[in-house]
Every structure is written in C-alpha cells, then in structure tokens.
N, C-alpha and C positions, 0 to 999 in steps of 0.2 A: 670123768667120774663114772663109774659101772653103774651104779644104783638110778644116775640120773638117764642114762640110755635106757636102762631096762623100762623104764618109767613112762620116756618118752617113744617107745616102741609098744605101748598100751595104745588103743580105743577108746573113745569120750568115752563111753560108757562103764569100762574094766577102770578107767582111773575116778571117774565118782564114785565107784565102789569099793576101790582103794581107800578112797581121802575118808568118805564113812567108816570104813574099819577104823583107821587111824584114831579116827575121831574118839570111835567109841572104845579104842583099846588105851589113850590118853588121859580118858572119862576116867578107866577102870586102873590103870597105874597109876593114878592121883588118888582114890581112894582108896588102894593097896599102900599107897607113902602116909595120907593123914591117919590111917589105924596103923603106921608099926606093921606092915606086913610084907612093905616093898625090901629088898636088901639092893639091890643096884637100880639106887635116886636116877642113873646117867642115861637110864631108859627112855625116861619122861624126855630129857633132850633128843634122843635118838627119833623119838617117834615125834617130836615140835618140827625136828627138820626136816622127816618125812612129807610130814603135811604143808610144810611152806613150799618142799621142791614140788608137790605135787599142785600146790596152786599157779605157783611160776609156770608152768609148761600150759596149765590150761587155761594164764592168761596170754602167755604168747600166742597159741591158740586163737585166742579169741581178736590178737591184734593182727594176728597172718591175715585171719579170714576178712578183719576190718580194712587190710588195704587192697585186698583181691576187688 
C-alpha cells in the first residue's frame, strides 16, 4: 500500500503531527456530518484509517526498539 510507505518513511515526530492533524480534522468532519454539512460521510472512514495506520507503525516502532 502507497499511503502506508509514505507514512512509514516519516519521523517520530512528522508522524505525531500527522496523527494530531487527523485527530483534529475527524474532530471537525464529525461536526460537519452532525450539523447537515458533510456531503461525503466516507471521509470520516478515510481519515479513522489514517489514524489507526499511523498508530500501527509507531507501535511497531516502539516494539523494534523494545527488542533492540
């Protein structure tokens, strides 16, 4: 998958600030769908799986460096 390379060719610190975007742009597509303002609901999934692949990598991450 392209999306999950590009992702995992980020920096600890470019990808917390990825997963923060995410965060706060899932924030902001939930309260665009509960007022009637979102037109494509399938975003909300788009950016759920953003942020689960971008946990995955920086929990491998965290288990690489746990068997080093």
């Amino acid at each position: 998958n392209m999306e999950i390379d590009d992702l995992r060719s980020l920096v600890e610190e470019d990808l917390e600030e990825e997963l923060s975007n995410c965060m706060s742009e899932l924030m902001n597509l939930r309260f665009r769908a509960s007022t009637m303002q979102l037109t494509n609901v399938r975003e909300i999934g788009n950016v759920r799986r953003r942020i689960a692949r971008i946990k995955t990598i920086v929990k491998e991450r965290e288990l690489a460096e746990a068997l080093r």
